[in-house]
N, CA, C and O atoms as a GROMACS GRO file, in nm:
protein
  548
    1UNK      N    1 -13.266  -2.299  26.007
    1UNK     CA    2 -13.247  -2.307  25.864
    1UNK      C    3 -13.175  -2.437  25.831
    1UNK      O    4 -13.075  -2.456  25.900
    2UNK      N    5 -13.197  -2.503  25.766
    2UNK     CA    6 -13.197  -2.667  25.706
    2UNK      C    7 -13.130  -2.673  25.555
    2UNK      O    8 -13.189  -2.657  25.448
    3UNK      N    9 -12.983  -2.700  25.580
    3UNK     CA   10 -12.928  -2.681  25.395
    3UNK      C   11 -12.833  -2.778  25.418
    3UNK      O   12 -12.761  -2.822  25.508
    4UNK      N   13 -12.857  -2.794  25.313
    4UNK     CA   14 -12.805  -2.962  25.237
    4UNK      C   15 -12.691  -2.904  25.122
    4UNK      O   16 -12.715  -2.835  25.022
    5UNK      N   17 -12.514  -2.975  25.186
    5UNK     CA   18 -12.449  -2.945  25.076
    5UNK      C   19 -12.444  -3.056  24.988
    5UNK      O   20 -12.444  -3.166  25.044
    6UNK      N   21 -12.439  -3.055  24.851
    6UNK     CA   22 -12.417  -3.174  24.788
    6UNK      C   23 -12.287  -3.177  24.704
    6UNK      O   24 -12.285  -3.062  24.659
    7UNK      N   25 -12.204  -3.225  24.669
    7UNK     CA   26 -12.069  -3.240  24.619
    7UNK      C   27 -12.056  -3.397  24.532
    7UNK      O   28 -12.056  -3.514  24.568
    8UNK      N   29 -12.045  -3.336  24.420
    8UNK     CA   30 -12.022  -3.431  24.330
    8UNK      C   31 -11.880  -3.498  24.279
    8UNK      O   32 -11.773  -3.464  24.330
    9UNK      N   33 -11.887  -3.600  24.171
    9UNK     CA   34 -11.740  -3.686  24.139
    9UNK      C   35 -11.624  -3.577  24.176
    9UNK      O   36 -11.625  -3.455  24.179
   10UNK      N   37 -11.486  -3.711  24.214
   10UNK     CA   38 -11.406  -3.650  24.267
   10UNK      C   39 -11.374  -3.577  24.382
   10UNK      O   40 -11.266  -3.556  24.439
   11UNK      N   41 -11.547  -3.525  24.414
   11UNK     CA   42 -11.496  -3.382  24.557
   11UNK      C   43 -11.451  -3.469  24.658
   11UNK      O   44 -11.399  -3.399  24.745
   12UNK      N   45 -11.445  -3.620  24.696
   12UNK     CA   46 -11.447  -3.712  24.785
   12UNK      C   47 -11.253  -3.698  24.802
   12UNK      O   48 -11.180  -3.734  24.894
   13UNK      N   49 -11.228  -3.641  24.693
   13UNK     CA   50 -11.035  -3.644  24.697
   13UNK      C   51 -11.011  -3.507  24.746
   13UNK      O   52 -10.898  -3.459  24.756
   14UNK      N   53 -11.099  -3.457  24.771
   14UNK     CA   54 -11.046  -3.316  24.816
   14UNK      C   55 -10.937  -3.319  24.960
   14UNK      O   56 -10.949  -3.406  25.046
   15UNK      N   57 -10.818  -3.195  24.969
   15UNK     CA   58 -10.685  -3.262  25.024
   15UNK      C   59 -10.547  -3.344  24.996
   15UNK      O   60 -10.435  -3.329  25.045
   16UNK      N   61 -10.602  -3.444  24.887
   16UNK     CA   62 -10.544  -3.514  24.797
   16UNK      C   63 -10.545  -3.510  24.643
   16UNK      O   64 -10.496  -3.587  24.561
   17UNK      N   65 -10.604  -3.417  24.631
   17UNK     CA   66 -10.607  -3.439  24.473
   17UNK      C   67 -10.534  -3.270  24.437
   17UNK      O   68 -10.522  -3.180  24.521
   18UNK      N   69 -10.492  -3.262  24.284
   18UNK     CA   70 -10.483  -3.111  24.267
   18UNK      C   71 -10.456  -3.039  24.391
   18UNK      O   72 -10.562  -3.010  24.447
   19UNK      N   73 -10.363  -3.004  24.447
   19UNK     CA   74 -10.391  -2.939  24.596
   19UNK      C   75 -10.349  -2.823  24.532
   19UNK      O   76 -10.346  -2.734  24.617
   20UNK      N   77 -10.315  -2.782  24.418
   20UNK     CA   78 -10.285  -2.625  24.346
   20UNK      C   79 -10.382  -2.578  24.323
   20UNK      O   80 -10.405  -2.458  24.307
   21UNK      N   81 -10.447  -2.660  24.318
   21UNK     CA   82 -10.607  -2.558  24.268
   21UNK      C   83 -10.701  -2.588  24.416
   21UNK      O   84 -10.728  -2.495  24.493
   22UNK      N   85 -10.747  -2.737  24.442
   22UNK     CA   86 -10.826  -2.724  24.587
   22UNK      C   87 -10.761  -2.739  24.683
   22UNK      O   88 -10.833  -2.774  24.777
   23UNK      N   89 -10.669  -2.731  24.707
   23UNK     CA   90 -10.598  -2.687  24.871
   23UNK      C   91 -10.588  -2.856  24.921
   23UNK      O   92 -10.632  -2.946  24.849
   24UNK      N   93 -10.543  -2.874  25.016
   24UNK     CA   94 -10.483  -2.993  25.064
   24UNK      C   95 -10.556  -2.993  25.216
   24UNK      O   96 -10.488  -3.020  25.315
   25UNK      N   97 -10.715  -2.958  25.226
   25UNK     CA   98 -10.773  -2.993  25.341
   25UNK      C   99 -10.928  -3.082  25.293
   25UNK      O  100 -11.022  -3.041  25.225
   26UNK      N  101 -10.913  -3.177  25.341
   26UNK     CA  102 -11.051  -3.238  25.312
   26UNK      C  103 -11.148  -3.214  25.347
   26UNK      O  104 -11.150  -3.185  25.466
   27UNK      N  105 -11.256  -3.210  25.289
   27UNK     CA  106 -11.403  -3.152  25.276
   27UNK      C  107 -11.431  -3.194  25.396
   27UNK      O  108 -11.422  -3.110  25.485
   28UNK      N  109 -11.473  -3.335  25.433
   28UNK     CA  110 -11.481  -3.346  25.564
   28UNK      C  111 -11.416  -3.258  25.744
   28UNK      O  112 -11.461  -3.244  25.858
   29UNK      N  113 -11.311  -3.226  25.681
   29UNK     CA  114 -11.228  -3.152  25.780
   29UNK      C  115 -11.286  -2.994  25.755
   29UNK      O  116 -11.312  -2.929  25.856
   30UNK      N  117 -11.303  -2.946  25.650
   30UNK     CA  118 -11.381  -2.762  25.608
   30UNK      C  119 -11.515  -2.817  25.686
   30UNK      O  120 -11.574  -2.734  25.756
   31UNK      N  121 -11.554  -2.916  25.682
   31UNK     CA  122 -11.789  -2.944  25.671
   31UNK      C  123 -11.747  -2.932  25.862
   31UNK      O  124 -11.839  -2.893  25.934
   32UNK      N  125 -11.640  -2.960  25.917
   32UNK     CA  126 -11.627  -2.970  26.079
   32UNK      C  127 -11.637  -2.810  26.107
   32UNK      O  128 -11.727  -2.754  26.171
   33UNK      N  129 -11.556  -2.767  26.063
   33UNK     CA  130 -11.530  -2.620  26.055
   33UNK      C  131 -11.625  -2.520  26.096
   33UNK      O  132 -11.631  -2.440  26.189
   34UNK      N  133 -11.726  -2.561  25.956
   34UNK     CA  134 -11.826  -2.461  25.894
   34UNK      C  135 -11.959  -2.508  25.986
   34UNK      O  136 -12.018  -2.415  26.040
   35UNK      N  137 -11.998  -2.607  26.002
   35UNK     CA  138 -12.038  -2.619  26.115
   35UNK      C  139 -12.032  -2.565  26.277
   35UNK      O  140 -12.124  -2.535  26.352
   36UNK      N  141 -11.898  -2.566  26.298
   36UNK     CA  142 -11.864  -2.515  26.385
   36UNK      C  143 -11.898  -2.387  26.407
   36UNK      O  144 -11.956  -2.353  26.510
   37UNK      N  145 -11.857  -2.281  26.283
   37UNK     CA  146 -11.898  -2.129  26.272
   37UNK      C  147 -12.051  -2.147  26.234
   37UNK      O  148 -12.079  -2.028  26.218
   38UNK      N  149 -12.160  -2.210  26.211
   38UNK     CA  150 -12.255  -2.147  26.228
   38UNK      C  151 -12.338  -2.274  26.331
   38UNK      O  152 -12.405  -2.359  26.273
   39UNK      N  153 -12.329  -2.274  26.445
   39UNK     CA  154 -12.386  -2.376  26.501
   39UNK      C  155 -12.570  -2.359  26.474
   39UNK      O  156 -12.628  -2.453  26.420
   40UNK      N  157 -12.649  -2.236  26.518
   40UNK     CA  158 -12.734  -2.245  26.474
   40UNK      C  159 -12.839  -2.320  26.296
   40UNK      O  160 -12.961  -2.334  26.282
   41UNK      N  161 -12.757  -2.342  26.224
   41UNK     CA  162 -12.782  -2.359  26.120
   41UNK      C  163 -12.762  -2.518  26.087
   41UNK      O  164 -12.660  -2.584  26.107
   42UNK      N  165 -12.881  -2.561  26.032
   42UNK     CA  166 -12.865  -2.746  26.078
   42UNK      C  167 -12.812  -2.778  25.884
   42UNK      O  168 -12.875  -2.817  25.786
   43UNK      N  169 -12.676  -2.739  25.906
   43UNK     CA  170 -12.623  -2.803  25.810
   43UNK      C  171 -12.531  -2.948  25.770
   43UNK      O  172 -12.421  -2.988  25.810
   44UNK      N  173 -12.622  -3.000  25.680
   44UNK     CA  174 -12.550  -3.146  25.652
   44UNK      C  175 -12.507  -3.176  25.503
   44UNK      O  176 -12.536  -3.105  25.407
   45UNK      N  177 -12.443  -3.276  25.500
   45UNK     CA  178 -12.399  -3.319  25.373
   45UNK      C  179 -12.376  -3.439  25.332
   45UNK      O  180 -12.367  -3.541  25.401
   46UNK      N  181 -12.366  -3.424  25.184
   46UNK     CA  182 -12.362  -3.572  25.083
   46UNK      C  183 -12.277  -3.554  24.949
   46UNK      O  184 -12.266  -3.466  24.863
   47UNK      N  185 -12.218  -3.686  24.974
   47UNK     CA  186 -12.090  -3.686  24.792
   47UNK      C  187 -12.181  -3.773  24.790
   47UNK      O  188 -12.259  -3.824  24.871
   48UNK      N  189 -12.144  -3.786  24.621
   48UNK     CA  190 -12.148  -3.873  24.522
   48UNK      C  191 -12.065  -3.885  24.388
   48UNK      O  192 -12.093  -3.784  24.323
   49UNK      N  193 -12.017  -3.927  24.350
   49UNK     CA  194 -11.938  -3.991  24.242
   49UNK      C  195 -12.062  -4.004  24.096
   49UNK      O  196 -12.020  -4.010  23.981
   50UNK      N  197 -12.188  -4.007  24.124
   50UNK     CA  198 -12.316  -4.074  24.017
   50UNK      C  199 -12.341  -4.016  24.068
   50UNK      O  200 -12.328  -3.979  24.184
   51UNK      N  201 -12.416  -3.980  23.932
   51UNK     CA  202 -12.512  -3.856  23.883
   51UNK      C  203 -12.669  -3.899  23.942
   51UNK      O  204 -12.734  -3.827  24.018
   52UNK      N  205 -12.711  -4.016  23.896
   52UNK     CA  206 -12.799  -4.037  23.950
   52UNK      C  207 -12.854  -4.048  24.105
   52UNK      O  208 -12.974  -4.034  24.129
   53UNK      N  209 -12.760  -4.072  24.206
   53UNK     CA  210 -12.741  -4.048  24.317
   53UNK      C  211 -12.785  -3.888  24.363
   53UNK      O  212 -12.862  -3.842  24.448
   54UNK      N  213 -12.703  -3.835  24.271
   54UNK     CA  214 -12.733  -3.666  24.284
   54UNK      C  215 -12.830  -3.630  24.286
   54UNK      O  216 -12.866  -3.544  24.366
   55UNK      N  217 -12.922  -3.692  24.182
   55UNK     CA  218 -13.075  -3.647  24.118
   55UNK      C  219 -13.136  -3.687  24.222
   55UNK      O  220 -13.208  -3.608  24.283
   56UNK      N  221 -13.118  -3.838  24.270
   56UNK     CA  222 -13.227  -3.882  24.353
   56UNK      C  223 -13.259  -3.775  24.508
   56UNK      O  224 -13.369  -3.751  24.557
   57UNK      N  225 -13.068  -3.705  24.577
   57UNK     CA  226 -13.107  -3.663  24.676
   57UNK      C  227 -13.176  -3.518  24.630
   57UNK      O  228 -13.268  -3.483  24.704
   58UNK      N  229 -13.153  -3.451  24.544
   58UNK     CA  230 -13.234  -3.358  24.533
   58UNK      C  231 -13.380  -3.388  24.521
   58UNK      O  232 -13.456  -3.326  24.596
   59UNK      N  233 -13.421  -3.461  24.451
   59UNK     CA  234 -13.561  -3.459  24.455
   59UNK      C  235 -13.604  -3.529  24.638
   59UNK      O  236 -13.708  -3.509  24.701
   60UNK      N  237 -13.491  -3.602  24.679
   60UNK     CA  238 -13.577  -3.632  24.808
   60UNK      C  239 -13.607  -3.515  24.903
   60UNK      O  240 -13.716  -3.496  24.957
   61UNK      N  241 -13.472  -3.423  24.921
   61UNK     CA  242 -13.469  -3.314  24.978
   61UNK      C  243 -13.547  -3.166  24.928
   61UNK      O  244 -13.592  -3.090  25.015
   62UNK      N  245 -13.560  -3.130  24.767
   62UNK     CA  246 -13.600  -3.043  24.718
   62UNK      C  247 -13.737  -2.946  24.750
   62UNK      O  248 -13.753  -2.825  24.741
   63UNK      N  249 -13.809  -3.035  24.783
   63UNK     CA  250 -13.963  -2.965  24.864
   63UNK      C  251 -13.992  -2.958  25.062
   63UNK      O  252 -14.088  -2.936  25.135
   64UNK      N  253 -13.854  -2.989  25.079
   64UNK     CA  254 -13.889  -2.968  25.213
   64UNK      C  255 -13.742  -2.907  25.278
   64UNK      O  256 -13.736  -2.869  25.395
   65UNK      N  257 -13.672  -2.904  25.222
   65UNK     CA  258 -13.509  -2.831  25.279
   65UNK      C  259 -13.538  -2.663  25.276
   65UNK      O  260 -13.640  -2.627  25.219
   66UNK      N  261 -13.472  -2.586  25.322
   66UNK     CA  262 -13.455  -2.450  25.311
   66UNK      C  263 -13.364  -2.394  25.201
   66UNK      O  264 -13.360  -2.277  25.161
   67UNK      N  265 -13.287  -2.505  25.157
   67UNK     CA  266 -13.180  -2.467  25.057
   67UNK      C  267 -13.076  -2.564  25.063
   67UNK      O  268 -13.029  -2.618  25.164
   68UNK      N  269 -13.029  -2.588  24.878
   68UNK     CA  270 -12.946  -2.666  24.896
   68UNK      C  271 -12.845  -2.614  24.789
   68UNK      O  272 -12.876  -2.564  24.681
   69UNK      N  273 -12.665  -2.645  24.858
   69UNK     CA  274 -12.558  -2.584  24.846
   69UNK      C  275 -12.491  -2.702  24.722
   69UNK      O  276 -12.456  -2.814  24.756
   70UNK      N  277 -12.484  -2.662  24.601
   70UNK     CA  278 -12.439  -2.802  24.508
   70UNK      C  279 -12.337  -2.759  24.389
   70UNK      O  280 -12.368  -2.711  24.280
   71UNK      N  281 -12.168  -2.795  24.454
   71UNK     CA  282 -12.116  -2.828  24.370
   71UNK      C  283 -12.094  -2.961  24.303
   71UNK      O  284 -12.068  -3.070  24.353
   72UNK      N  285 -12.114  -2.922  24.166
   72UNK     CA  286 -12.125  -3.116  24.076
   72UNK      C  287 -12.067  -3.102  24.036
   72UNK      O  288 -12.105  -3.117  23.921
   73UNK      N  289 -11.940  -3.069  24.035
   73UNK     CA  290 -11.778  -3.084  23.989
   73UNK      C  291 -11.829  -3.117  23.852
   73UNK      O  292 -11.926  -3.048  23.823
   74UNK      N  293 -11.791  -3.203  23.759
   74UNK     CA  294 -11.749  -3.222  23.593
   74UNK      C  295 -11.946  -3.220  23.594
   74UNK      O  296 -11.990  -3.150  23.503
   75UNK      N  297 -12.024  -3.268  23.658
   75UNK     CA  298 -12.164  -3.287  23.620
   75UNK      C  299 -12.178  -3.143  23.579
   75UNK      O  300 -12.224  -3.112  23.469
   76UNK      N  301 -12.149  -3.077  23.644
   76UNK     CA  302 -12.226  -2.888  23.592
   76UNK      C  303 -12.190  -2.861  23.444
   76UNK      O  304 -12.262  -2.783  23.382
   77UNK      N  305 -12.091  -2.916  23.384
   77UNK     CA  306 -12.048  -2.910  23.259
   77UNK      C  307 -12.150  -2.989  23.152
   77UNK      O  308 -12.184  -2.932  23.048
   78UNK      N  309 -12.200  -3.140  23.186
   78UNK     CA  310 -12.222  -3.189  23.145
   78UNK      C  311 -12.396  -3.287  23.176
   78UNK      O  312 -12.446  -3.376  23.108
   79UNK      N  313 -12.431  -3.241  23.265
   79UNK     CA  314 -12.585  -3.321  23.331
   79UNK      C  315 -12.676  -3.210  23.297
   79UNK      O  316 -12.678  -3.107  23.364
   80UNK      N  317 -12.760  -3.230  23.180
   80UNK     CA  318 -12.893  -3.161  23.188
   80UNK      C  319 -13.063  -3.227  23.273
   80UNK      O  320 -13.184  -3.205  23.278
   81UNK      N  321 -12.936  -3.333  23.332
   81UNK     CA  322 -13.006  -3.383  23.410
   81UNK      C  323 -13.021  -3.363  23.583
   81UNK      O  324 -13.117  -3.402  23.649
   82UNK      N  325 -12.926  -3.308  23.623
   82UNK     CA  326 -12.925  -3.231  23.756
   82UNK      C  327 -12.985  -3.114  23.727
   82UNK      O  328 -13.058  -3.050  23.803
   83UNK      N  329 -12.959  -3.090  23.633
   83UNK     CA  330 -13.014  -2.890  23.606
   83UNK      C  331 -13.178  -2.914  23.591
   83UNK      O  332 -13.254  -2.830  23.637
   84UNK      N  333 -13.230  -3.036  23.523
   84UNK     CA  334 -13.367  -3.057  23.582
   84UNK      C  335 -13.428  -3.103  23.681
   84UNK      O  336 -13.549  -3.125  23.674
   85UNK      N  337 -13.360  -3.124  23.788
   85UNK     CA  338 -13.346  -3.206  23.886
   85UNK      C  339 -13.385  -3.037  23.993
   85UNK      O  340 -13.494  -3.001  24.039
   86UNK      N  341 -13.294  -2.992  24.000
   86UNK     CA  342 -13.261  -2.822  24.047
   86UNK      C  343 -13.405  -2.769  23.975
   86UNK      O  344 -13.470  -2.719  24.066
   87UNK      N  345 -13.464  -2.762  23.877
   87UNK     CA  346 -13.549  -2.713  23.792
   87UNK      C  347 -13.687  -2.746  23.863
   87UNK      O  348 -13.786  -2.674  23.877
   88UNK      N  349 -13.668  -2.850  23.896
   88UNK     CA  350 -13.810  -2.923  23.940
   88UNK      C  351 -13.831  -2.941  24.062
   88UNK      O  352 -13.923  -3.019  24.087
   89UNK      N  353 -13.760  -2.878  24.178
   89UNK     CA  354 -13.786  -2.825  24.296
   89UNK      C  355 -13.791  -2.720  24.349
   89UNK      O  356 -13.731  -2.636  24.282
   90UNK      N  357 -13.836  -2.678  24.445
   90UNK     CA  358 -13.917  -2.600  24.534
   90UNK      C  359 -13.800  -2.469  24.614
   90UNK      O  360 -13.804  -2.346  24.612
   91UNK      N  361 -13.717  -2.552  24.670
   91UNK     CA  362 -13.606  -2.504  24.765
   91UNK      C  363 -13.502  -2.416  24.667
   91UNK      O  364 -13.464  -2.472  24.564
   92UNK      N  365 -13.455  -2.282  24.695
   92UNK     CA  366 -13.392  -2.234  24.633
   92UNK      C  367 -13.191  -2.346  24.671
   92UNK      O  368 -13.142  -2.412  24.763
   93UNK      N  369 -13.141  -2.291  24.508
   93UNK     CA  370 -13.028  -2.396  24.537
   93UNK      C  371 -12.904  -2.279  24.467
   93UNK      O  372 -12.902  -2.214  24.363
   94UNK      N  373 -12.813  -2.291  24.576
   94UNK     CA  374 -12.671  -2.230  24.493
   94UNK      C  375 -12.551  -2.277  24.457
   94UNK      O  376 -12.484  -2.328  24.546
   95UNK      N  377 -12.501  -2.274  24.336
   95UNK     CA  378 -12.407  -2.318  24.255
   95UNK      C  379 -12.268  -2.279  24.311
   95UNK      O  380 -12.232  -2.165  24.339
   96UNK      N  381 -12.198  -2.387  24.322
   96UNK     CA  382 -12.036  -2.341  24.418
   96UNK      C  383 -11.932  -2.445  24.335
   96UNK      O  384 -11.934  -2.564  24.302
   97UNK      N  385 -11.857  -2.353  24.322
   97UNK     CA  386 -11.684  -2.415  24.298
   97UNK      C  387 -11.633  -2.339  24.349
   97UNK      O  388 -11.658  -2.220  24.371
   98UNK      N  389 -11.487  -2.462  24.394
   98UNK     CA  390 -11.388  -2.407  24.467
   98UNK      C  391 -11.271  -2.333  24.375
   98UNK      O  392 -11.184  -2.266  24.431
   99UNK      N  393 -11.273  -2.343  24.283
   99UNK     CA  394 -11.202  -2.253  24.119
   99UNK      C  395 -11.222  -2.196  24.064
   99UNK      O  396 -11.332  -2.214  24.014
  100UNK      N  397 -11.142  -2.069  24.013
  100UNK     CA  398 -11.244  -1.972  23.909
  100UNK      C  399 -11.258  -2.060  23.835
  100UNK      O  400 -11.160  -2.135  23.837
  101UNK      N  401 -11.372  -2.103  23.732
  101UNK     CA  402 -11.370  -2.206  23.637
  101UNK      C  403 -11.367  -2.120  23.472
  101UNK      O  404 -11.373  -2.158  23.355
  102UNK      N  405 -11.356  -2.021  23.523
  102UNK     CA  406 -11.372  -1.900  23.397
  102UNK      C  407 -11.208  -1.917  23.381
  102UNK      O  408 -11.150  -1.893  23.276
  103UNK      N  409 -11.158  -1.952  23.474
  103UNK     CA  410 -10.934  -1.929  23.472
  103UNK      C  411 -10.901  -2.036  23.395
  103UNK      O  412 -10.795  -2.025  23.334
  104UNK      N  413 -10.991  -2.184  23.374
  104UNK     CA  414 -10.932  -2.266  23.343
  104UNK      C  415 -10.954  -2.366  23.211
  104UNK      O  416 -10.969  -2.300  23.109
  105UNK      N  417 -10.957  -2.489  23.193
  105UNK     CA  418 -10.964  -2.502  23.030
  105UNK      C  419 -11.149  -2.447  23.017
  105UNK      O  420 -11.240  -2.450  23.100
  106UNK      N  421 -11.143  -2.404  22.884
  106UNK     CA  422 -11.252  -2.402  22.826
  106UNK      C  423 -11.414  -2.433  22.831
  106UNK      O  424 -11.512  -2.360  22.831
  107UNK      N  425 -11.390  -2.616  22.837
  107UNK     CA  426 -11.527  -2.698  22.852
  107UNK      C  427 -11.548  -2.665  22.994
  107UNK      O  428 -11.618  -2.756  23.037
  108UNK      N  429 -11.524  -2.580  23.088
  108UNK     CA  430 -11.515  -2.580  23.239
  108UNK      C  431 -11.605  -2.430  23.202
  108UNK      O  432 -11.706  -2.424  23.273
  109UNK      N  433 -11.595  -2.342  23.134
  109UNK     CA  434 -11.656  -2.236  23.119
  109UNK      C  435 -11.841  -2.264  23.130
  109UNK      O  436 -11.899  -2.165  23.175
  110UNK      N  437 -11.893  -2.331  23.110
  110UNK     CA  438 -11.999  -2.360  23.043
  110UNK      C  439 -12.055  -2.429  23.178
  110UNK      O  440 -11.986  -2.515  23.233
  111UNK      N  441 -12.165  -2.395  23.224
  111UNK     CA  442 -12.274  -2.481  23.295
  111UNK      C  443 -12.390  -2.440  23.289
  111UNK      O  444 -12.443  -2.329  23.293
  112UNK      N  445 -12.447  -2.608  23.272
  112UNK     CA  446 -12.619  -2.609  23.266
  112UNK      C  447 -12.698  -2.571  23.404
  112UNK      O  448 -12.818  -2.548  23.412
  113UNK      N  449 -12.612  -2.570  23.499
  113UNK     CA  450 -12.705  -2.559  23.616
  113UNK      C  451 -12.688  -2.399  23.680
  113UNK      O  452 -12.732  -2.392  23.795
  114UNK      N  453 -12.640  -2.286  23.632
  114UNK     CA  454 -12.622  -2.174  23.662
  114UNK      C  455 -12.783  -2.138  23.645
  114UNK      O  456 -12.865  -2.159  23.735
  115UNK      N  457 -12.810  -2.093  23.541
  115UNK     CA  458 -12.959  -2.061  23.507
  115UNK      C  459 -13.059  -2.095  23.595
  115UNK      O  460 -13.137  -2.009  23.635
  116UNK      N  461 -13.070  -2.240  23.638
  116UNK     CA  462 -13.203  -2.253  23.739
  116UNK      C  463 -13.093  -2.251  23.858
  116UNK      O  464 -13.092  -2.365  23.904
  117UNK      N  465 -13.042  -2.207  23.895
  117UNK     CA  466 -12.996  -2.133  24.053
  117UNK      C  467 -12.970  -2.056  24.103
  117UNK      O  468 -12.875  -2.003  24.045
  118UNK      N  469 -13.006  -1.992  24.212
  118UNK     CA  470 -13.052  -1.873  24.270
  118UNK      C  471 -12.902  -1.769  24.272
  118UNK      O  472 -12.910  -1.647  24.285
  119UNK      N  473 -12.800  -1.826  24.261
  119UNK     CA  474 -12.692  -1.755  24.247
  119UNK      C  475 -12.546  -1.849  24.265
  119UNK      O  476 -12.544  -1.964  24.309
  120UNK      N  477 -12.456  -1.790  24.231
  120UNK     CA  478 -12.292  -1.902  24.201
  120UNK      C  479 -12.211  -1.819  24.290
  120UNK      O  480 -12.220  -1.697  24.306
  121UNK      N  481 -12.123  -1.907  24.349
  121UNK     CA  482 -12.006  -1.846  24.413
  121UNK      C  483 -11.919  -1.958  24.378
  121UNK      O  484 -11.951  -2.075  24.400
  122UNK      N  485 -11.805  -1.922  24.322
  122UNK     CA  486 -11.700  -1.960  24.255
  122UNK      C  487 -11.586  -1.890  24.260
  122UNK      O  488 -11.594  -1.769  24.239
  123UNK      N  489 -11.435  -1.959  24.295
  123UNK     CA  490 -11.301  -1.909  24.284
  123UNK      C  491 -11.237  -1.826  24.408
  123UNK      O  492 -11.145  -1.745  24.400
  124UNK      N  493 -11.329  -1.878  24.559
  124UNK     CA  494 -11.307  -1.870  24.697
  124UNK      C  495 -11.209  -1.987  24.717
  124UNK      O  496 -11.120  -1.967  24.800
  125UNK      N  497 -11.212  -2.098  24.660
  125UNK     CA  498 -11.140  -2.173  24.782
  125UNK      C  499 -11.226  -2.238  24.814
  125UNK      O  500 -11.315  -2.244  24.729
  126UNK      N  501 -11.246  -2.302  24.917
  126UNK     CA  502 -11.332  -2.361  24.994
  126UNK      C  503 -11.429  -2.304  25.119
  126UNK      O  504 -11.511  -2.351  25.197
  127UNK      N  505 -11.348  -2.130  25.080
  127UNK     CA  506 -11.408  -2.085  25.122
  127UNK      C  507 -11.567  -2.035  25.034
  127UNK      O  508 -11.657  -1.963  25.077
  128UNK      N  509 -11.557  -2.091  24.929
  128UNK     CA  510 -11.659  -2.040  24.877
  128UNK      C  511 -11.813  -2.117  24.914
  128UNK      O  512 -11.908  -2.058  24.862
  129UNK      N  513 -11.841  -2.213  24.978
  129UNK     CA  514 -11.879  -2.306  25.053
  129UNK      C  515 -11.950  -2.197  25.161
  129UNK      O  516 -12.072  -2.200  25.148
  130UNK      N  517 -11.923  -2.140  25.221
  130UNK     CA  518 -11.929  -2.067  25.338
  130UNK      C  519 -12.002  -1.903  25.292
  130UNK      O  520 -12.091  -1.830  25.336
  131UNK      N  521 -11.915  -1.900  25.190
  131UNK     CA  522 -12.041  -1.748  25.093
  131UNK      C  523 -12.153  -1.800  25.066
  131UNK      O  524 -12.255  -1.732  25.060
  132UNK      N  525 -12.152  -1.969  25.039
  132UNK     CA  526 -12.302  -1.936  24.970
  132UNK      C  527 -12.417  -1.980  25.133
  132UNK      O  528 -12.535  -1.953  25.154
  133UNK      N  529 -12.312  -2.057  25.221
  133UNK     CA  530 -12.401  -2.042  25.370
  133UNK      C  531 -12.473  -1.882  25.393
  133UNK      O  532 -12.593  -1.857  25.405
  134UNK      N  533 -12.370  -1.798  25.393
  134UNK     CA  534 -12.396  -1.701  25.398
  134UNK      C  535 -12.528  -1.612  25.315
  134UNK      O  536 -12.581  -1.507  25.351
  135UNK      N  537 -12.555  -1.696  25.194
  135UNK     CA  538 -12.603  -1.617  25.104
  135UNK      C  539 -12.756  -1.673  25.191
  135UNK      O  540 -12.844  -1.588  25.204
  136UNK      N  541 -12.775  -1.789  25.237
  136UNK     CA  542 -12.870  -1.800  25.317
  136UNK      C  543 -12.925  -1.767  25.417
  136UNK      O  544 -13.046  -1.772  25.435
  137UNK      N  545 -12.838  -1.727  25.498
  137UNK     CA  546 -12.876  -1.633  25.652
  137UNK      C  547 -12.903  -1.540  25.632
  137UNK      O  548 -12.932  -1.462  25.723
   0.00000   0.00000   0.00000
């Protein structure tokens, strides 16, 4: 099974940033981890900061991956352009934050990309990363 996490602006500070809300271990250091616990499973990953970056790897990956794992940090609020991006491929894709985003301001309530994805896990931690592995096996 072949899944592609994607992580958008900011997730690159994870460890360093907010550590009250995302914890003070870097993504890179969880992606060693989670790997680790599912060795069978050929999971890889990609940040980006641009949106367009985002769009492009989904559509490269979208018709031939098994699934792809995509938190877009502030983009899910605001890109009806990833959510067509997600829309216009093949591979089922699940929606992840590491925050309840329902706990916190307002404009955080709201995303375009829930609807075309197969399901959300949100307000784990970083462990929530690992539910939606799960939601694939």
């Amino acid at each position: 099974m072949a899944l592609l996490i994607i992580n958008g602006p900011n997730l690159n500070l994870l460890g360093r940033r907010e550590k009250s809300i995302y914890g003070d271990q870097s993504f890179d250091e969880y992606f060693a981890d989670l790997k680790a616990k599912y060795p069978h499973a050929n999971l890889s990953y990609f940040q980006s900061n641009s949106e367009s970056e985002i769009i492009e790897k989904i559509h490269g990956v979208g018709f031939e991956i098994d699934g792809i794992i995509i938190n877009a940090g502030a983009f899910t609020h605001t890109s009806i352009a990833i959510r067509d991006a997600i829309a216009g491929v093949t591979c089922p894709v699940v929606e992840v934050h590491i925050s309840n985003v329902h706990a916190r301001e307002e404009f955080r309530h709201n995303s375009y990309l829930s609807a075309v994805c197969k399901g959300v896990v949100l307000g784990f931690g970083l462990d929530s990363y690992r539910l939606a592995v799960e939601s694939f096996l």
